[in-house]
N, C-alpha and C positions, 0 to 999 in steps of 0.2 A: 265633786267633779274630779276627774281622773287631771292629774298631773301633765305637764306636757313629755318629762321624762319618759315616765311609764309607757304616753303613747308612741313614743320613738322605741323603745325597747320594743312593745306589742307590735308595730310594722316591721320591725326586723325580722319576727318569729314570722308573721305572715308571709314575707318572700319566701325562707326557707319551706314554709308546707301550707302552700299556693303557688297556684300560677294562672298568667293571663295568656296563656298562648301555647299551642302542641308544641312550637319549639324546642329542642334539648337546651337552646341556647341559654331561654330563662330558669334554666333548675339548676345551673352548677354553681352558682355563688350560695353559698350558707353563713350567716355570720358567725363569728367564733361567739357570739356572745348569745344567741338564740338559745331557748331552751328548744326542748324536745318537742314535736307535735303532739305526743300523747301527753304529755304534762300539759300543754296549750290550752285543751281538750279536756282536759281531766274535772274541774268542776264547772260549777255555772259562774263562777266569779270567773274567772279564767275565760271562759269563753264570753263573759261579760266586756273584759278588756276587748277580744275580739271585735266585738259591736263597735265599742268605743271607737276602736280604728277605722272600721266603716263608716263611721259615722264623719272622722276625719276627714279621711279621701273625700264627703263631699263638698271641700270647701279649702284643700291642702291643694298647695302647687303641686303638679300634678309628676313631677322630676322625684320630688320625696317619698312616694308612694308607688311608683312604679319602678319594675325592674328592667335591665337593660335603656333600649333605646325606646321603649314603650311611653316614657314623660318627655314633659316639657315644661320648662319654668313661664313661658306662657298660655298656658291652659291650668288654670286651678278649679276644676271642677267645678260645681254648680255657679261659680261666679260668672262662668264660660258661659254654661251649656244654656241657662236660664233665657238669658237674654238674645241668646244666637238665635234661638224659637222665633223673636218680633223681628230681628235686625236682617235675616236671610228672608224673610216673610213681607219683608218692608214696612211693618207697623211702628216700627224704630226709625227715624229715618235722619241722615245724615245733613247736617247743614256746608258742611267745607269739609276740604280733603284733611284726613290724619288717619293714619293707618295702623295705631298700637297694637300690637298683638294682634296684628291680620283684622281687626275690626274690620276694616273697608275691605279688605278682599270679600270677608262671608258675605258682605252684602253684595256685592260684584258677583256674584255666584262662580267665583275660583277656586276655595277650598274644597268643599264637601263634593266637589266634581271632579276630584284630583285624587288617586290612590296612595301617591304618595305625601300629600298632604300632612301634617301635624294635629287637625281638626277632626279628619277621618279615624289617624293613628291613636289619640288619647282619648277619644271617644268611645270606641273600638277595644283597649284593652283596659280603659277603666270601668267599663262595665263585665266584661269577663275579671277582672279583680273581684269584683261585689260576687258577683254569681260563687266563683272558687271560694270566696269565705263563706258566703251564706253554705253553700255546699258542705266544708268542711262542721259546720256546727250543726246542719239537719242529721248528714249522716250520721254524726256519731248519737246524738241525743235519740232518733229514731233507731240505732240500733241498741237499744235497751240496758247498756251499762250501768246506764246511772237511772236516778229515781224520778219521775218529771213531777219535781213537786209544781208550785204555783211561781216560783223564779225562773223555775228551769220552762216553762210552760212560757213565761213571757219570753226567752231568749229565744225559743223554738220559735214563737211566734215573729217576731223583726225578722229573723233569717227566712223565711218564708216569704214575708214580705219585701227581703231586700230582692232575695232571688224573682221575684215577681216582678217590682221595679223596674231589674236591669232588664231582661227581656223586655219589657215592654218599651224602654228606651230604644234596644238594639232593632226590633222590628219594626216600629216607625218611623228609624231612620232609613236602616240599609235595609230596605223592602218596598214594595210595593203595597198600597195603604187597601187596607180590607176591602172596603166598599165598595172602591174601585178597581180591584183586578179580580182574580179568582184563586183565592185564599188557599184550595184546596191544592193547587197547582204551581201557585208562583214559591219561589225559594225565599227562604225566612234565614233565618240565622241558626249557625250550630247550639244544638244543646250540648253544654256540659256539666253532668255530673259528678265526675271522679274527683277525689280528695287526694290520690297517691297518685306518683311515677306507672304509668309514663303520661295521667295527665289527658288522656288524646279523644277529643270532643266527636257528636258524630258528624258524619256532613250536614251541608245545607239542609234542615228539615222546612219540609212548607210554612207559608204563614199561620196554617190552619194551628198546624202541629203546636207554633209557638206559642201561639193563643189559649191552645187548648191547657196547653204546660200553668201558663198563666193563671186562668181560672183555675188548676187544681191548686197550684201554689196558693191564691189568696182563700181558697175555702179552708186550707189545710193552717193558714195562716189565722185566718178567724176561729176555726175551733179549736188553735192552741190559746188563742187571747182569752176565750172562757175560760174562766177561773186564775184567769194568772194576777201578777202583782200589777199594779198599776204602776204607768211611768209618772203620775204624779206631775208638778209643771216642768219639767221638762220635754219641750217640745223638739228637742232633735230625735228624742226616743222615738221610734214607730210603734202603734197601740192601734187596737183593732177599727178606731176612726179612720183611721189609716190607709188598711188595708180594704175596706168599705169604699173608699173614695179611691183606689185605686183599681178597687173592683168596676165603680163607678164609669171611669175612664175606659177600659177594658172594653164595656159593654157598647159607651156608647160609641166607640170605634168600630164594633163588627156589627151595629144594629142589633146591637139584643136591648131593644131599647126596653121590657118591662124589669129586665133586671138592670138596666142602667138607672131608670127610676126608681127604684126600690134601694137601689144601694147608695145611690146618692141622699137620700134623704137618711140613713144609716148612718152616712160619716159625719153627716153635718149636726147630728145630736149631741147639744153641751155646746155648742158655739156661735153666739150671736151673732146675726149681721152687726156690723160693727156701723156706729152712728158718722153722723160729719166730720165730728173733731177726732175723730179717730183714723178717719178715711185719707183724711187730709193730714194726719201726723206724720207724714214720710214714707210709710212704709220699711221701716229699717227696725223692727223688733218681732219676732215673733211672740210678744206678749203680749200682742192687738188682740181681741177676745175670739173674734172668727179664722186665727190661724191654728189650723188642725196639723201642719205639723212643716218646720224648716227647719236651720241647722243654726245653733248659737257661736256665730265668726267668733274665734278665740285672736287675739290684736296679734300675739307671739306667731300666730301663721307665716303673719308678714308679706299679705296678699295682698295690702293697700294699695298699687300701683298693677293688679292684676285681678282689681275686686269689679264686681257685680257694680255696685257705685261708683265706680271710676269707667268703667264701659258705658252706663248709662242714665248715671243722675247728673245734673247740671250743677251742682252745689258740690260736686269732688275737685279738689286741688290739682288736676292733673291736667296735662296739655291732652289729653284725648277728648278734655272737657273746657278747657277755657278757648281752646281753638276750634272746636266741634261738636259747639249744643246740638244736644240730640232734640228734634222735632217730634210732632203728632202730624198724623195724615190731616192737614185740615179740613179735606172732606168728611170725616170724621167727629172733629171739633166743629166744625159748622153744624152737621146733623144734630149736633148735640141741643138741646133747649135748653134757655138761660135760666130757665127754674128748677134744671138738674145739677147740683154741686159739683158733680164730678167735673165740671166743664171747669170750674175755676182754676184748677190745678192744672191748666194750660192758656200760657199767656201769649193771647192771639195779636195784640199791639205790642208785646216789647218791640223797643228799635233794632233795628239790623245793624249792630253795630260793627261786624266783623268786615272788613273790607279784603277779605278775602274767603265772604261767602259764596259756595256754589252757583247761587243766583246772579250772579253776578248786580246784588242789587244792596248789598253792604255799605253802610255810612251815612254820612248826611248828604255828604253831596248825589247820592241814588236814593235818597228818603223819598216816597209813595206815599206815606201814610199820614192823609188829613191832621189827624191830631198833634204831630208836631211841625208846625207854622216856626220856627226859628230853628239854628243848631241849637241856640241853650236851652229851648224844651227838649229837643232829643238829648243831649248829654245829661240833662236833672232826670228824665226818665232810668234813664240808664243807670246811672247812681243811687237813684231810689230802689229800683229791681234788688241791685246789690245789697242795699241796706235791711233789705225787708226780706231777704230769701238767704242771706248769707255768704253771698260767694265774693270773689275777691272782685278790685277794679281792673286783675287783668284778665275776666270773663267775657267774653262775646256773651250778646245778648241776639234771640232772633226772634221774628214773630213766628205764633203756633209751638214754641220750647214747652216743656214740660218740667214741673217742679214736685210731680208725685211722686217720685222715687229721692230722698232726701234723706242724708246721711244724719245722725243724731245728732254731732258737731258740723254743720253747715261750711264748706271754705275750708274745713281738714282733709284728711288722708284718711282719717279711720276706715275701713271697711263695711262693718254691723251685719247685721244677721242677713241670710238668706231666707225669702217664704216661697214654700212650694205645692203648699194645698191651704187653701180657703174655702168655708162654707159658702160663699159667694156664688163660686164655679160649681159647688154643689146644686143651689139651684138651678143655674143656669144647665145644666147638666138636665135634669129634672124635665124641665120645661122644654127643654128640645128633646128628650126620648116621648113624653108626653104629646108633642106637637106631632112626632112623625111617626106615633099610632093610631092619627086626626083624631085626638082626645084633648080639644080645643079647650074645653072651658077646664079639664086637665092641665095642660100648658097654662092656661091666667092662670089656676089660682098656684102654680108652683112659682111662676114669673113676678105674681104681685108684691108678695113681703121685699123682696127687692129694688124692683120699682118703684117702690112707694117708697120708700126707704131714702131711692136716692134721689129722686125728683117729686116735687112737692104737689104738680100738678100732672102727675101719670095717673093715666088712665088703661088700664088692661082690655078693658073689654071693647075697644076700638081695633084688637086685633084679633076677628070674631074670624078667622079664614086660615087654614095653615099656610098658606102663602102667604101673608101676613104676618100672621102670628114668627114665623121662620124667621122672617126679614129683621122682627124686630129684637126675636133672640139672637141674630148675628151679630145686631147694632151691640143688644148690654153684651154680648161676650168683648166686643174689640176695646168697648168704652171701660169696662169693669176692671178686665183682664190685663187692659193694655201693660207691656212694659213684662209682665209675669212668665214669657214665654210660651204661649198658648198658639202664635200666629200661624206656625208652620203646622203643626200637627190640624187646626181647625180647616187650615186651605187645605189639606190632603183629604178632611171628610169632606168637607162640602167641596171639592170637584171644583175650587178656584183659582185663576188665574193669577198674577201678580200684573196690575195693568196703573202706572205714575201717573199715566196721561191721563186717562180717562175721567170723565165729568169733570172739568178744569180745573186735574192736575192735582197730586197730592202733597206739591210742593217740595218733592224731591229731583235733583236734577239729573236731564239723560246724561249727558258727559259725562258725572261724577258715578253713578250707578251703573252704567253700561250694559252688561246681561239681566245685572237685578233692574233693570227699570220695567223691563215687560218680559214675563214668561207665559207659558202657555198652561193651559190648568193643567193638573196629575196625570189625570186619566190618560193622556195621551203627551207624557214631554216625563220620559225617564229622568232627566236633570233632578227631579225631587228626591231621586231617593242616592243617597251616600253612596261613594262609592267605599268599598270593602281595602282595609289597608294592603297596598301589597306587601307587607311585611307579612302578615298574616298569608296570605296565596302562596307565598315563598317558602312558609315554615310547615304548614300543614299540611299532612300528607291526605287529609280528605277533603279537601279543596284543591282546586286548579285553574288556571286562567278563564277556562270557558263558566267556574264560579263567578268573577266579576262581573259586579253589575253593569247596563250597557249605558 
């Protein structure tokens, strides 16, 4: 494993030859201590450190990796972006006000609606980071200097894949989502190519365009993975499961759903659905058998109070979590059957212990809940939760909490890994390109190994209708998914609304959510898509105000 030194040297080398942004602003700092970009460049070990640092920025404060005013020590990439997906979607949902890192505002729908935002800005230039490195190691490797043995074959490969990635990030945020607008027409995000000064991206190309860039990246990406070295267990590597399963995604966003089928069952080769005790292990390791690939949290980051489990496990040490257990829609958790596991890893009777829950129904003296007839059954509930889940006594506890996202040490700080593709979402994936080619008994049999897997008494072939069948691949993506960041991207395809109220209530409060408590679907309520930083509209000289999105 690369050192943490080296990787601070290798992000130094990076600012000087990269950039996130046409600005002149971000090219004039060069550190004294940078080597040369052609040295950077010059073997595949070298451009290996490269990766290494890509690999960083997805889980580095995000101030360390970017230049100028493009970071912020609250945004450390994936720990962010991961969870922003359920928490702006509302599948996250807040119990009492606390607002760490603008938590409560994403849900409030304030940031990603705001140009000058923080949310927009590191969103926004840390994906043009990735692009600018993956850039810098295509061009040169595809311009034929060096030999592409089977090393250099895998490096080609991730960079292909990163470049792939980021677009695909940037264009289902700040765009308008395939299905529902006209791909061929609406404004997508700049592509940038260039490796040198002066740097300067093109305008807004269609969504079409972006997509299309996408697909060539991950085919170009897969057939550099034939024949390369393998990345072996390390799962922060990208390896052509990888790029399979991001092809996967790709497709089933524009409706190419036979190759959304097909690729999905590609990435998910070599990785088991993962059994109970596995399921239910926390989630906090990417050495669960079914994760095809997340990033290994290194502790020296020092993103503990800026991690993915402190935004949203209930077992993290941090006031974001002992003052504001994060919930499950309990429409959700109720749908769920008590013969399906996944339901357990959501405690529908703990006590409301916070008296200063949104509900205004915290404590004993607002207790509801049949089961505890005295305070001392509600306080011994309450202490047993602790005892058996890990977290301190100065935890709030709430009914509908979740305990599926659980840090390794229960009650610490530690961080642990981020997961950002599972064979899981590959079925799932599967079974909805299959359903919405009305290739019905297509859809069961992609849906069953799952199903059966997670519920003891599923039955597939009760969802013999693609109306049916659809409703109940929505149910396993929100239930499977939950917490993984899937919420926002899934409502922008299926053309859904965000609605608290609706069939009584998801348990989330209007007062505390205000915008986020009811929006109107995609298709017709712009608020979905990002707005574009105006730092970015300011510096670019191929963009201009009537860029912004409305």
């Amino acid at each position: 494993m690369l050192n943490m030194l080296n990787i601070k040297k290798l992000l130094l080398v990076l600012l000087a030859i990269t950039v996130t942004s046409c600005s002149e602003d971000f090219l004039e700092t060069k550190p004294t201590d940078a080597i040369s970009a052609a040295d950077a460049l010059a073997t595949a070990e070298n451009m290996a450190l490269i990766l290494n640092g890509m690999h960083r920025t997805l889980f580095a404060q995000s101030q360390t990796i970017l230049p100028g005013d493009t970071g912020d020590s609250a945004r450390s990439g994936e720990h962010y972006w991961v969870p922003m997906g359920d928490n702006i979607s509302g599948g996250i949902i807040h119990s009492a006000n606390a607002n760490n890192l603008g938590w409560r505002d994403e849900m409030q729908w304030q940031n990603h609606t705001l140009e000058t935002d923080i949310t927009v800005t590191v969103l926004w230039y840390h994906r043009y980071n990735i692009i600018a490195n993956a850039n810098s190691i295509i061009n040169t490797i595809e311009g034929g200097s060096l030999t592409l043995d089977a090393r250099l074959k895998e490096i080609l490969g991730q960079a292909y894949t990163y470049r792939a990635y980021a677009y695909l990030s940037l264009v289902q945020h700040f765009a308008k989502g395939y299905l529902i607008g006209n791909p061929s027409t609406d404004p997508g995000v700049p592509l940038l190519f260039s490796t040198s000064a002066p740097y300067t991206s093109a305008p807004r190309s269609t969504v079409q365009d972006i997509y299309n860039q996408i697909f060539l990246d991950l085919d170009d990406a897969i057939a550099a993975f034939d024949g390369a070295t393998d990345r072996g267990d390390d799962k922060s590597q990208l390896n052509v499961n990888t790029a399979h399963g991001l092809k996967a995604r790709a497709a089933l966003n524009t409706g190419k759903w036979e190759t959304a089928a097909r690729e999905a069952v590609l990435a998910r080769e070599g990785y088991p659905i993962m059994d109970e005790a596995d399921w239910k292990s926390g989630f906090n390791t990417v050495d669960l058998p079914e994760v095809i690939w997340g990033s290994v949290v290194l502790d020296t980051e020092t993103t503990f109070f800026r991690s993915y489990f402190y935004l949203m496990s209930n077992t993290f040490n941090g006031s974001q979590v002992r003052n504001n257990p994060k919930i499950a829609d309990r429409r959700l958790i109720d749908a769920a059957p008590d013969t399906d596991y996944r339901k357990d890893m959501f405690l529908i009777d703990a006590p409301n212990s916070n008296n200063s829950a949104a509900n205004n129904m915290g404590g004993w003296d607002n207790n509801t809940n049949p089961l505890y007839t005295t305070e001392e059954e509600f306080e011994a509930e309450i202490d047993r939760l602790a005892n058996e889940w890990g977290w301190t006594s100065a935890h709030n506890t709430h009914p509908y909490m979740h305990v599926k996202m659980r840090q390794k040490t229960p009650g610490g700080i530690l961080p642990d890994d981020i997961i950002y593709m599972r064979s899981s979402e590959m079925y799932l994936i599967e079974a909805e390109a299959m359903a919405m080619m009305d290739d019905i008994p297509g859809a069961q049999a992609a849906l069953a190994p799952l199903g059966n897997e997670r519920d003891s008494a599923f039955d597939v072939t009760v969802f013999n209708t693609k109306e049916s069948m659809m409703e109940q691949i929505k149910f396993q993506r929100r239930l499977e998914l939950w917490g993984e960041g899937f919420g926002y991207t899934d409502k922008i395809r299926w053309d859904e609304g965000i609605d608290h109220a609706a069939d009584g209530g998801s348990g989330a409060s209007a007062v505390l959510y205000q915008d986020g408590y009811q929006q109107d679907k995609p298709s017709v309520n712009d608020d979905w898509i990002f707005k574009i930083p105006q730092a970015e509209i300011d510096a670019n000289p191929n963009l201009s105000p009537s860029d912004q999105n409305p």
